[in-house]
BABANU-132810 format. One record per residue (C-alpha): residue number from 1; x, y, z. Coordinates in pm, 1 decimal. Layout:
BEGIN
[NUM, [X, Y, Z]]
...
% end
This chain:
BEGIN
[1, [-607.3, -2472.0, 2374.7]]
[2, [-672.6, -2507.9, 1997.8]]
[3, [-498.4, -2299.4, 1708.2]]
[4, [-746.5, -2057.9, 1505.0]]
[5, [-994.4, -2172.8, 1258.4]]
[6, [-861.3, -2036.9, 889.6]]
[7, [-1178.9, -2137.6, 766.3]]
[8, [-1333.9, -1876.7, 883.3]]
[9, [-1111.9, -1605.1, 668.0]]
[10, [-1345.1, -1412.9, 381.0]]
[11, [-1256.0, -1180.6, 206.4]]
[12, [-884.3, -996.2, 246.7]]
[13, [-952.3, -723.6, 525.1]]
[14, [-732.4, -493.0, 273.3]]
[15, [-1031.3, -486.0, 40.8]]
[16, [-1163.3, -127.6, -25.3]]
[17, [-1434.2, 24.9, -183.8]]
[18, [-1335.7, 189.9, -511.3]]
[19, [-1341.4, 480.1, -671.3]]
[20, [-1469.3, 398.6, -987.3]]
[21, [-1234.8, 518.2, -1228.6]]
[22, [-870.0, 536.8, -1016.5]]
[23, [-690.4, 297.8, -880.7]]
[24, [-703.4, 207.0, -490.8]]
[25, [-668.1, 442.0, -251.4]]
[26, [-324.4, 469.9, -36.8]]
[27, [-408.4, 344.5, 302.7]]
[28, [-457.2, 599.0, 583.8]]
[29, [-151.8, 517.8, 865.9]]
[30, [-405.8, 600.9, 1188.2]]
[31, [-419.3, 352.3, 1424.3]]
[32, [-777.1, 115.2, 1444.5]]
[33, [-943.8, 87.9, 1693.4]]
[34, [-1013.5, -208.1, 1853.4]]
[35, [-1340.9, -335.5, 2117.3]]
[36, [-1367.7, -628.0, 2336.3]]
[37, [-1731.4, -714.6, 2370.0]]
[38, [-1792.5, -979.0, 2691.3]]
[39, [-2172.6, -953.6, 2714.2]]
[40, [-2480.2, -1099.6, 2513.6]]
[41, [-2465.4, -831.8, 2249.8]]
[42, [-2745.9, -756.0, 2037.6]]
[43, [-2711.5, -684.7, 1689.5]]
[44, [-2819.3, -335.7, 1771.7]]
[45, [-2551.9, -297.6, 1961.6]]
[46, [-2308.1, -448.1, 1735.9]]
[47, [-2401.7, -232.4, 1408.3]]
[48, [-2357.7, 124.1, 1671.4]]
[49, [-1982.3, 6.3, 1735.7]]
[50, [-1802.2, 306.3, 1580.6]]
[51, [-1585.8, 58.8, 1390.3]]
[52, [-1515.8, 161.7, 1038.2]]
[53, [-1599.9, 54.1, 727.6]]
[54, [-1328.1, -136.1, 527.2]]
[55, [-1054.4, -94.4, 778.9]]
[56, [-857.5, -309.1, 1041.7]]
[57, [-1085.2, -152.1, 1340.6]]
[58, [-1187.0, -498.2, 1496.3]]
[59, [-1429.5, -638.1, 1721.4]]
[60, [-1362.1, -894.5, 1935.8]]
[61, [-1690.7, -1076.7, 2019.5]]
[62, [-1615.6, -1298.5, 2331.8]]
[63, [-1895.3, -1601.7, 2386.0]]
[64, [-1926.6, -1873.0, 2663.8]]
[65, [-1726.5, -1893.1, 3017.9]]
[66, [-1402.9, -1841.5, 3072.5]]
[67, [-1090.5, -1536.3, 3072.3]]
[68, [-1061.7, -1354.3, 2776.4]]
[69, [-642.3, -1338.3, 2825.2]]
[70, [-534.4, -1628.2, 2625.3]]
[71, [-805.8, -1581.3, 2350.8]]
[72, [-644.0, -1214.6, 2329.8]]
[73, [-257.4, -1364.3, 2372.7]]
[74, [-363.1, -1589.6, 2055.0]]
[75, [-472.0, -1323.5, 1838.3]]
[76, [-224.1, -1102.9, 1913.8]]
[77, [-2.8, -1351.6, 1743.5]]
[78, [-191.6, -1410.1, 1441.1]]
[79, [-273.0, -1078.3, 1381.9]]
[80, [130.5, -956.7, 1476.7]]
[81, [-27.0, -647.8, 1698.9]]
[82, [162.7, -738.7, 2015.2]]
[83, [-12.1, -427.6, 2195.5]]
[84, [-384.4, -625.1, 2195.9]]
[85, [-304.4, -775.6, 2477.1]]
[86, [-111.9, -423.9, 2696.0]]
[87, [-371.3, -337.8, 2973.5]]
[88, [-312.0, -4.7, 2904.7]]
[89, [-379.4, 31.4, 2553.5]]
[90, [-735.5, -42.2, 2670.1]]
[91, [-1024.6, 181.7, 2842.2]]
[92, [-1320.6, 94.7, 2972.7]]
[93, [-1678.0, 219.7, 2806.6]]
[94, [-1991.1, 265.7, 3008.2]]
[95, [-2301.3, 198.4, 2736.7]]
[96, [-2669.2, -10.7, 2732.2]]
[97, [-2756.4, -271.2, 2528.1]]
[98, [-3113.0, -455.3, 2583.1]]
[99, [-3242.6, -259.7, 2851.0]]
[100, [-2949.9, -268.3, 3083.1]]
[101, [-2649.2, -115.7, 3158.9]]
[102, [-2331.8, -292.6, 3011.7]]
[103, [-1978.3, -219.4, 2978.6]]
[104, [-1758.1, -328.0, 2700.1]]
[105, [-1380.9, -194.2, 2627.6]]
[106, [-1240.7, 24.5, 2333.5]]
[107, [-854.7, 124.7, 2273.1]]
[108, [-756.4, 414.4, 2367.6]]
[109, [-740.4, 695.9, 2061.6]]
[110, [-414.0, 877.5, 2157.1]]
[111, [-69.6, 814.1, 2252.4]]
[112, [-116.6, 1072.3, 2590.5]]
[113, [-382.8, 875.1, 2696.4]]
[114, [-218.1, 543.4, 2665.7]]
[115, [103.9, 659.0, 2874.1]]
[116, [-117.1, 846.4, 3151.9]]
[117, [-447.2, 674.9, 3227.4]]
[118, [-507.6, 346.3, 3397.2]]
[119, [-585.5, 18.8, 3181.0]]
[120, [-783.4, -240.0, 3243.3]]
[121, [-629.2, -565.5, 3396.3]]
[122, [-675.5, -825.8, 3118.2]]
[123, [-622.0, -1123.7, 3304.0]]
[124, [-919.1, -1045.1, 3552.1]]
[125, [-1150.7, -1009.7, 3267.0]]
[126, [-1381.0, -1305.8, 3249.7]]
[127, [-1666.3, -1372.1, 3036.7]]
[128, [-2032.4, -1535.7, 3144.9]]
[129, [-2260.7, -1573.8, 2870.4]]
[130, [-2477.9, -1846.3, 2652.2]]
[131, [-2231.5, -1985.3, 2386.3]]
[132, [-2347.3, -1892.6, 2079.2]]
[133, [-2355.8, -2191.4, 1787.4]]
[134, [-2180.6, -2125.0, 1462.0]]
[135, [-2522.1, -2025.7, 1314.3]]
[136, [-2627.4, -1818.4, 1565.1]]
[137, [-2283.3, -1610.5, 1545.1]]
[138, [-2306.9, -1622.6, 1173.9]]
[139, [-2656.3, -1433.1, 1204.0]]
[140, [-2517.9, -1194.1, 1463.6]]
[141, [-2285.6, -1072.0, 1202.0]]
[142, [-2450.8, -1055.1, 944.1]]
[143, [-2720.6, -852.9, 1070.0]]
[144, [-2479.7, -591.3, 1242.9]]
[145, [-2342.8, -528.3, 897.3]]
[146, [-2023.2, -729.2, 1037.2]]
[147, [-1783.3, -1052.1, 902.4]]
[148, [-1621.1, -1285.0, 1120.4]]
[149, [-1228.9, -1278.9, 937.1]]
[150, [-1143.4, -1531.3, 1261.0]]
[151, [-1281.7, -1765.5, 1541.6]]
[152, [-1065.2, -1914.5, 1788.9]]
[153, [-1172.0, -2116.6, 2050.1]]
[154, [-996.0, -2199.0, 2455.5]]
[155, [-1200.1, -2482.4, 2655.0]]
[156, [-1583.1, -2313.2, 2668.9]]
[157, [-1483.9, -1983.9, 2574.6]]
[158, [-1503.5, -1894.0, 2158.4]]
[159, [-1345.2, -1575.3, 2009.9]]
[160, [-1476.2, -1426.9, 1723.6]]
[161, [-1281.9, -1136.1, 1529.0]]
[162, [-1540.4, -951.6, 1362.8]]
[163, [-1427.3, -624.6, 1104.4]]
[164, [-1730.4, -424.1, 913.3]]
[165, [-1680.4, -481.6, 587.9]]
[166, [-1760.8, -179.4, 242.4]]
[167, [-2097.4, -385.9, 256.0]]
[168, [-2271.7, -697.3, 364.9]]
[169, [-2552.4, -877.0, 195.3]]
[170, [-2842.4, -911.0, 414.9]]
[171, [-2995.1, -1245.3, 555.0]]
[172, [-3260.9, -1363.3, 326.1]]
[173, [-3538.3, -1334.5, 667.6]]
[174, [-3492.5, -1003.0, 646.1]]
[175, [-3629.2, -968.4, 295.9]]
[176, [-3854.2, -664.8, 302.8]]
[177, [-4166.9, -615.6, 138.2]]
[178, [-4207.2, -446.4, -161.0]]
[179, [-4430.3, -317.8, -410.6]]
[180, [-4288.1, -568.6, -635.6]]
[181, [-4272.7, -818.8, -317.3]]
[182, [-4559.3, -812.3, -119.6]]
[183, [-4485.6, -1126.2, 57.8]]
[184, [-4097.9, -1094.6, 113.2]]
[185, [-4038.1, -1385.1, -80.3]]
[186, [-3619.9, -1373.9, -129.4]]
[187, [-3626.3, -1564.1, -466.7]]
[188, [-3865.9, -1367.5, -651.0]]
[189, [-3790.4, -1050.8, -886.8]]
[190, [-3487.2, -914.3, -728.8]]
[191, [-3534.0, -540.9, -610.3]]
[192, [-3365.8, -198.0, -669.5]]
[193, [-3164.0, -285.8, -356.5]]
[194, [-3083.5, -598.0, -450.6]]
[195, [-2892.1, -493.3, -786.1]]
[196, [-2743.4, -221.1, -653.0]]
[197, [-2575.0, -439.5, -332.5]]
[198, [-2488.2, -666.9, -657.1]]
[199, [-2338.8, -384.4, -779.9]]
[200, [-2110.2, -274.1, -497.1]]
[201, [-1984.8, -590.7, -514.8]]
[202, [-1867.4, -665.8, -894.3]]
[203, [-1721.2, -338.9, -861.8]]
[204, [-1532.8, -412.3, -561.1]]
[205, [-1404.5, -718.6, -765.9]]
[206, [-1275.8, -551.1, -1086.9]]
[207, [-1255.4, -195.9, -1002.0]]
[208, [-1080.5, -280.1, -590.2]]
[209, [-902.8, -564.8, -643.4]]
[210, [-789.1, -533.5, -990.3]]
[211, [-523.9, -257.8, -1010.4]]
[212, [-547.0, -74.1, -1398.3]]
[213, [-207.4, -195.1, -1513.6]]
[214, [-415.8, -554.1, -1512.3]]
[215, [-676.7, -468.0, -1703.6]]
[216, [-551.1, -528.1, -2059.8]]
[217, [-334.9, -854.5, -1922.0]]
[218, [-505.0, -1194.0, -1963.5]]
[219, [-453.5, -1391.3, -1627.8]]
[220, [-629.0, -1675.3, -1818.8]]
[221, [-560.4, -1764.6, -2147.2]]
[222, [-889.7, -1924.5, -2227.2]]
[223, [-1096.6, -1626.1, -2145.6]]
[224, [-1083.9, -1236.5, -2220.4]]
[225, [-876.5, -968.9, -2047.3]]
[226, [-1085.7, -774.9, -1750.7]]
[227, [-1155.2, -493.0, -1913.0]]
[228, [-1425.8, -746.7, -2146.9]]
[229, [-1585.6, -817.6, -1852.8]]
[230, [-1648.8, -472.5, -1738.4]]
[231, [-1786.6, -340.2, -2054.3]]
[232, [-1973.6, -760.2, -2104.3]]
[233, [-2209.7, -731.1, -1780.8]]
[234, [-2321.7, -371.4, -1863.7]]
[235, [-2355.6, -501.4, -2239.0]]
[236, [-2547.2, -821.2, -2122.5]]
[237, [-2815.4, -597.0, -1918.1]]
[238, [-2845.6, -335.6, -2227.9]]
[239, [-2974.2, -593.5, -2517.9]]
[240, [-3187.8, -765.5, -2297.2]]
[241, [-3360.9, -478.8, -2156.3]]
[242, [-3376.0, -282.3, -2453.6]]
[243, [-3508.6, -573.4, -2621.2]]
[244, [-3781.1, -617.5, -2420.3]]
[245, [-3886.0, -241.8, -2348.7]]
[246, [-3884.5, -189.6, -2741.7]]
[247, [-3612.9, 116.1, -2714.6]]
[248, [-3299.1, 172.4, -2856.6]]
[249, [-2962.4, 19.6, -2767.8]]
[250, [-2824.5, 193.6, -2467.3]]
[251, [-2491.5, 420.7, -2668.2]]
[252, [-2241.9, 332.1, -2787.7]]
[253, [-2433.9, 73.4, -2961.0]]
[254, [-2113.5, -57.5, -3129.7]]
[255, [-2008.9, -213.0, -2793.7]]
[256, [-2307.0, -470.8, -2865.1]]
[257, [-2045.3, -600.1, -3087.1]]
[258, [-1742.3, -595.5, -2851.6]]
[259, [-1887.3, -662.5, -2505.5]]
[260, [-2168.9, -917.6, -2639.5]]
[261, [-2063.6, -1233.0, -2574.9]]
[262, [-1737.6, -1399.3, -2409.1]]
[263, [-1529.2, -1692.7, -2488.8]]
[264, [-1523.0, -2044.2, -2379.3]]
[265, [-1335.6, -2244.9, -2599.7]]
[266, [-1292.8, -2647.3, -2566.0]]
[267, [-997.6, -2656.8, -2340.4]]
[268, [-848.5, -2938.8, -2516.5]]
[269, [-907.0, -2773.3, -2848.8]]
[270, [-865.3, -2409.9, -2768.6]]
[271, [-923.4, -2315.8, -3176.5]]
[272, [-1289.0, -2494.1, -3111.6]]
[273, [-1531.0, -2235.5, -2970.7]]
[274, [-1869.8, -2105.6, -2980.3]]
[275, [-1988.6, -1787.7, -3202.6]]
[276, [-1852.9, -1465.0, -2925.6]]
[277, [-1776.9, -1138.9, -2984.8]]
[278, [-1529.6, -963.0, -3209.4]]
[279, [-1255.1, -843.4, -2984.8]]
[280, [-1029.4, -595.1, -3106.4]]
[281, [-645.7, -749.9, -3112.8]]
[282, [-447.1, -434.2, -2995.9]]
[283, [-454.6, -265.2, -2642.4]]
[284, [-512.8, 121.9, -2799.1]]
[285, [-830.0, -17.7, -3000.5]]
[286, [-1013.5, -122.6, -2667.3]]
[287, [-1242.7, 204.3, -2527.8]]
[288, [-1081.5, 373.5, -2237.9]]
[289, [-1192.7, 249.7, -1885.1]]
[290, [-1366.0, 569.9, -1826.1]]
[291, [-1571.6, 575.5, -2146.6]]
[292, [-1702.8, 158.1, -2025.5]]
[293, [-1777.3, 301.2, -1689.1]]
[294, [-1994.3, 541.9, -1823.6]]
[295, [-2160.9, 321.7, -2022.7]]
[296, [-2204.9, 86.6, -1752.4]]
[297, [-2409.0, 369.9, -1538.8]]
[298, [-2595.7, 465.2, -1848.1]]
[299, [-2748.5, 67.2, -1825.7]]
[300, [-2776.4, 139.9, -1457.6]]
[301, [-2981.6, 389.7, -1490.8]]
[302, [-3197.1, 221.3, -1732.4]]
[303, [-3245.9, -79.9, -1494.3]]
[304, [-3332.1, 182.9, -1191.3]]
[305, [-3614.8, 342.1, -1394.6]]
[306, [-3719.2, -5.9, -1557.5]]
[307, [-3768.4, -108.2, -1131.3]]
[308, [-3874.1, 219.9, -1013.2]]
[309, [-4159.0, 193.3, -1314.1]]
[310, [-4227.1, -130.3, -1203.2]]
[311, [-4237.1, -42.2, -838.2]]
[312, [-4519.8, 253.8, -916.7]]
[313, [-4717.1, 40.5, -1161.4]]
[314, [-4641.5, 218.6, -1433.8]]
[315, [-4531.7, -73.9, -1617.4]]
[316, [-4694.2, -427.2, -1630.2]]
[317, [-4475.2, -690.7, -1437.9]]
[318, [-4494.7, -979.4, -1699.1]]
[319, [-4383.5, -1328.0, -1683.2]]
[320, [-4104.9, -1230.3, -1914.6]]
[321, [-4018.6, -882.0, -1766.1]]
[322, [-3963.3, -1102.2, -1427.1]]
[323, [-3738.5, -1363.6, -1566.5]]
[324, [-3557.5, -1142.8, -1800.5]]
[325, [-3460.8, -921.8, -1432.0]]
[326, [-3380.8, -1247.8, -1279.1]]
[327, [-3133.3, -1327.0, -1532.1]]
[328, [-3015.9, -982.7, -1537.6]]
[329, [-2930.1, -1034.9, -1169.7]]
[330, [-2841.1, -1419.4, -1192.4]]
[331, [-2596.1, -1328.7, -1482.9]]
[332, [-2412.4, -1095.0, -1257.2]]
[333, [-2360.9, -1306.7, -917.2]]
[334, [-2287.0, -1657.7, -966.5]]
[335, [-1989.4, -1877.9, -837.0]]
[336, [-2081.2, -2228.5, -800.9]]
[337, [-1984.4, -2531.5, -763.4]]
[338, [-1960.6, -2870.8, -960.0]]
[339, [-2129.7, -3186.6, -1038.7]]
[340, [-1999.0, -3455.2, -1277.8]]
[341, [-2322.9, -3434.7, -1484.7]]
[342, [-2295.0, -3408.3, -1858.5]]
[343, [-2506.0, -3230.4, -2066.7]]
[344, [-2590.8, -3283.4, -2446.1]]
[345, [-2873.1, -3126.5, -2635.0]]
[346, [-3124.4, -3386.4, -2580.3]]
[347, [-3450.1, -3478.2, -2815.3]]
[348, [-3660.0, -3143.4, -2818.0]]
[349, [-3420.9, -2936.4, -2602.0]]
[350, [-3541.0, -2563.1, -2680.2]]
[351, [-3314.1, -2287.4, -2446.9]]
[352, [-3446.5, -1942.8, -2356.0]]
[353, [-3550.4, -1681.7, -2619.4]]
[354, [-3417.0, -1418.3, -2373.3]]
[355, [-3071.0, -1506.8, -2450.8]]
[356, [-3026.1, -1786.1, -2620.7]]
[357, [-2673.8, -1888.8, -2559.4]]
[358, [-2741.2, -1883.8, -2215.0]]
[359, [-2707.5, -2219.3, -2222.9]]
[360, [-2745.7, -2379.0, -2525.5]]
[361, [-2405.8, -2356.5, -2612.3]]
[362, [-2281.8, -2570.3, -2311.7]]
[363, [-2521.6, -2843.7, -2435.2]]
[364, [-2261.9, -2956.1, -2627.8]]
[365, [-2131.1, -3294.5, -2432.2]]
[366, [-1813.3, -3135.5, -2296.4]]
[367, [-1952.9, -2890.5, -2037.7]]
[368, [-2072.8, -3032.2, -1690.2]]
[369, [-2290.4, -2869.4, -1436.1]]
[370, [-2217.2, -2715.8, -1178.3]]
[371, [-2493.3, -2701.9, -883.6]]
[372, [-2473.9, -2536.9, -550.6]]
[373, [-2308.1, -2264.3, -354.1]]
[374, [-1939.5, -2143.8, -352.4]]
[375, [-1854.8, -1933.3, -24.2]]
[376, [-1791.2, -1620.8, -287.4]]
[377, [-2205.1, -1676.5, -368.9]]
[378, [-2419.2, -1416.1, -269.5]]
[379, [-2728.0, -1539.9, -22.8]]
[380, [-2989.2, -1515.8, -282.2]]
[381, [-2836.4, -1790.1, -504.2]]
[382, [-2666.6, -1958.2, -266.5]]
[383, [-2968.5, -2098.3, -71.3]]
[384, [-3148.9, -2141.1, -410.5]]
[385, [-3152.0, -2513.9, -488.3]]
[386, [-3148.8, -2448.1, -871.3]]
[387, [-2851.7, -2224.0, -966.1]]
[388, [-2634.5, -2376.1, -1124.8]]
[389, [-2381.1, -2282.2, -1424.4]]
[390, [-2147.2, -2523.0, -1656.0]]
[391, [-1796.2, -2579.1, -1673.6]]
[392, [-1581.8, -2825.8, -1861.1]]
[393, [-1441.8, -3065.9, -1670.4]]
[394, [-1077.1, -2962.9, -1716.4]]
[395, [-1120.4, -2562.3, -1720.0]]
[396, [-947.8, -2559.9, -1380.8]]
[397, [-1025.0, -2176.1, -1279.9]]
[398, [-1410.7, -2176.5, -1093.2]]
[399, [-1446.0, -2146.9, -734.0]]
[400, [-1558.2, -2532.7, -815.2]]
[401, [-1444.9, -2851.4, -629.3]]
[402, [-1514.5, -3127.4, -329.0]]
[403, [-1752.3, -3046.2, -25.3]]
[404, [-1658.9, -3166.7, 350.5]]
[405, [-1940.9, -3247.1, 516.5]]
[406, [-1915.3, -3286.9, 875.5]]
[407, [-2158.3, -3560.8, 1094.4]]
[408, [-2428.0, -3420.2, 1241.7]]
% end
């Protein structure tokens, strides 16, 4: 018997999707519901699972030979629900899933039905299937709109405890074709799907999991409070686009000034640092949440017509209009991680006219890059070989550090 694998956690299953403006929401008190799943299930099957979104409804996905009781009497531990593993608690389901008739089991949904129907008997439950690898499972959730928060493994048979999360990003085979993307190539101009996905998830980040009492605080004293951030990406996507469509600054245009730029001063020298925005210095100067989240949909919207113009031909897709969307989209999703290169502004170095301290100001013989994929990257950037973003060697904050790398 071996203990769980905490590598497997991802995100915190308390995660919600937000209401834009408001703080969390106050957790329902129903009960989840839970399903044990002991055949070859098929994504199909997976994604119909009446689990729900952003809860602690779980799916326990059983694979290889063996009897599902200890798996269960292990994560009834870890997750402290001592009732996983009460026969009655559980009822069985009659359902199909590729072309045959299957059975899988479901909690029951109501106290009555708990103390007066028969349960299943857990320790006569055994499991006969083709263990799935780690990539294979992987896959499987991902393409049932699922996240494996847990896998625990007994002799030849593996649990994995799968919850559905607000959203998933989609495997980058399953790129569809577009107007824009004939050939479903996942690293070329990202799509109207792909920034709004992008979009779920940086306001999951500062709208879900940053409460509003935070938002004028400064967790870290060498960058901005959150609020700059939420009014900076919105800001970021606004001069570049308007730039390059010829039309005015998205309004208020006097957020170009606040929202602009960040900070990332020498950590060592904290008074040296690169031209950034003008900040204002008291809290009651910033704008009001609501009046940045309405700016941020007004740049939405601009970036949905840009795409759906695109999309209908109605606008030329240049070399420029493509890499000034891929940096829209780059500038938004990036965690990475770090190599001990050092980079200096070399003999004829020229950076992008798009932006042009997108980099430039990190050439500067104190930043370093950093190459690769962070578990926090999304798919698109993470299997693209040259992401990459730059950190000073001391800032200690980025998802940024050693890789384990396992023998083949």
């Amino acid at each position: 018997m071996s203990s769980p694998s905490l590598s497997d956690r991802s995100l915190p299953s308390s995660s919600r999707s937000p209401t834009p403006s408001t703080a969390p929401s106050t957790p329902t008190h129903a009960p989840p519901t839970h399903f044990i799943v002991t055949h070859s299930a098929s994504a199909a099957f997976l994604h119909g699972l009446p689990a729900k979104k952003a809860t602690t409804d779980y799916i326990f996905l059983f694979s290889g030979e063996g009897n599902v009781e200890e798996l269960l009497n292990q994560a009834s531990d870890v997750l402290e629900d001592k009732e996983l593993v009460h026969a009655e608690r559980w009822m069985s389901v009659k359902s199909r899933d590729n072309d045959g008739e299957i059975m899988y089991l479901c909690t029951k949904s109501d106290a009555a039905n708990v103390s007066t129907s028969r349960g299943v008997a857990l320790a006569e439950l055994h499991v006969h299937t083709t263990q799935l690898s780690e990539a294979a499972a992987l896959n499987l959730c991902t393409t049932s709109g699922l996240r494996s928060i847990l896998t625990m493994q007994s002799n030849n048979l593996t649990l994995y405890i799968l919850e559905r999360p607000s959203f998933t990003f989609p495997l980058l085979s399953l790129t569809p074709s577009s107007p824009l993307n004939p050939v479903c190539n996942p690293y070329t101009t990202p799509s109207l799907a792909e920034f709004q996905l992008l979009w779920k998830a940086w306001d999951l980040v500062t709208l879900g999991m940053i409460p509003p009492s935070m938002l004028h605080q400064k967790p870290i004293d060498l960058r901005h409070k959150p609020l700059f951030y939420i009014g900076h990406l919105p800001t970021f996507n606004a001069l570049l686009l308007t730039k390059l469509l010829r039309v005015p600054m998205v309004e208020p245009r006097s957020y170009a000034t606040i929202f602009e730029r960040g900070i990332d001063p020498h950590v060592d020298d904290p008074d040296h640092c690169h031209n950034h925005s003008v900040v204002p210095e008291r809290d009651e100067d910033w704008p009001v949440l609501g009046e940045v989240l309405g700016f941020r949909d007004r740049v939405r919207r601009l970036v949905e017509t840009t795409l759906g113009e695109l999309a209908r031909g109605e606008r030329t897709l240049t070399r420029r209009m493509a890499r000034t969307l891929m940096m829209l989209h780059e500038h938004e999703a990036w965690h990475i991680e770090w190599t001990s290169t050092l980079l200096d502004a070399h003999a004829g170095f020229d950076g992008t006219t798009i932006f042009p301290g997108y980099s430039s100001d990190f050439f500067d013989s104190k930043h370093q890059v950093v190459l690769g994929a962070s578990y926090a990257t999304i798919p698109r950037l993470a299997e693209r070989r040259t992401v990459r973003n730059f950190y000073q060697h001391n800032y200690p904050y980025p998802w940024v550090g050693a890789r384990v790398v396992y023998d083949a």
